[in-house]
C-alpha positions in Angstrom: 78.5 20.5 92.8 80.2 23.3 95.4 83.9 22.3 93.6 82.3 22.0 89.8 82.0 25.1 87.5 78.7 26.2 86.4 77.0 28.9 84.2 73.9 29.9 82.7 72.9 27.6 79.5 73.2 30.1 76.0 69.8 29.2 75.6 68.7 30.5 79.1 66.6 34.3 79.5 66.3 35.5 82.8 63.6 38.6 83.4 64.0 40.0 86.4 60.7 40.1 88.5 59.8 41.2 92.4 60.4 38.2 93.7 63.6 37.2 92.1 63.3 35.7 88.4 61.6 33.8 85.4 63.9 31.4 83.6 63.1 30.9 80.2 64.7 28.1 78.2 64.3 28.8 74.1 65.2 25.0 73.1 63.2 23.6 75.4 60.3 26.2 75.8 60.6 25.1 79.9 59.7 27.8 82.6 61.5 28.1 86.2 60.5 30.4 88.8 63.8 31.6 90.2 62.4 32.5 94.0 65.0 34.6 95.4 66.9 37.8 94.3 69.9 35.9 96.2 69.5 32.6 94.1 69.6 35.3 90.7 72.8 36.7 91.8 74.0 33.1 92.6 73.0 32.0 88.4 74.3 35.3 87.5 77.4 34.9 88.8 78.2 31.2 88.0 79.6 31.8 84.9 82.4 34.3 86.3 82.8 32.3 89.4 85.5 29.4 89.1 83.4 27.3 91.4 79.3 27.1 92.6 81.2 27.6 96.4 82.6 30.9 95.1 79.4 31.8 93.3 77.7 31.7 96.5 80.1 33.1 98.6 80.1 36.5 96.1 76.3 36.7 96.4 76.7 36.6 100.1 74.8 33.4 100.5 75.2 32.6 104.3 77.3 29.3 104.7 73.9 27.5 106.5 71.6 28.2 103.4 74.1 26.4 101.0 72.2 23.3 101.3 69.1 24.7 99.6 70.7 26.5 97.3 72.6 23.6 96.0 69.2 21.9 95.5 67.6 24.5 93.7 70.9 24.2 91.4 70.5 20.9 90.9 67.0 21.5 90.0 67.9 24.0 87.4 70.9 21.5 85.8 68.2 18.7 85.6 66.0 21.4 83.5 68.9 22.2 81.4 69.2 26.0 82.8 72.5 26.0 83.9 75.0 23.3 82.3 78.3 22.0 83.6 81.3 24.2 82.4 84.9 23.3 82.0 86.9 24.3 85.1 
């Protein structure tokens, strides 16, 4: 996923809250708790970043914390939030 090219599904509202962000899907009416203002930039940023590595990188995601951040990517991809983009 670190070399692949992600953004934000067209169907996908993010409200900002305190502790980072509600994902709302339209199509699918499904909910996600985005947990971290970091993780927010990270979704934000996918679609300007040519890669999920450089997404993180530019939200200043520290190298270590890449694992979880991955997961909660993959999370959101298996919910349809984000979807694969071409390259």
């Amino acid at each position: 996923m670190l070399a692949e090219a992600w953004a934000l599904d067209g169907s996908v509202a993010l409200r900002p809250e305190p502790f980072g962000a509600l994902a709302y899907h339209f199509g699918t009416r499904r909910l996600s708790f985005l947990k971290t203002p970091e993780l927010v930039a990270v979704v934000r940023g996918l679609a300007s970043s040519p890669t999920v590595a450089v997404a993180l990188r530019e939200a200043g995601v520290p190298e270590a914390h890449w694992p979880a951040y991955v997961a909660a990517l993959r999370g959101l991809a298996t919910g349809g939030m984000i979807t694969r983009r071409a390259a």
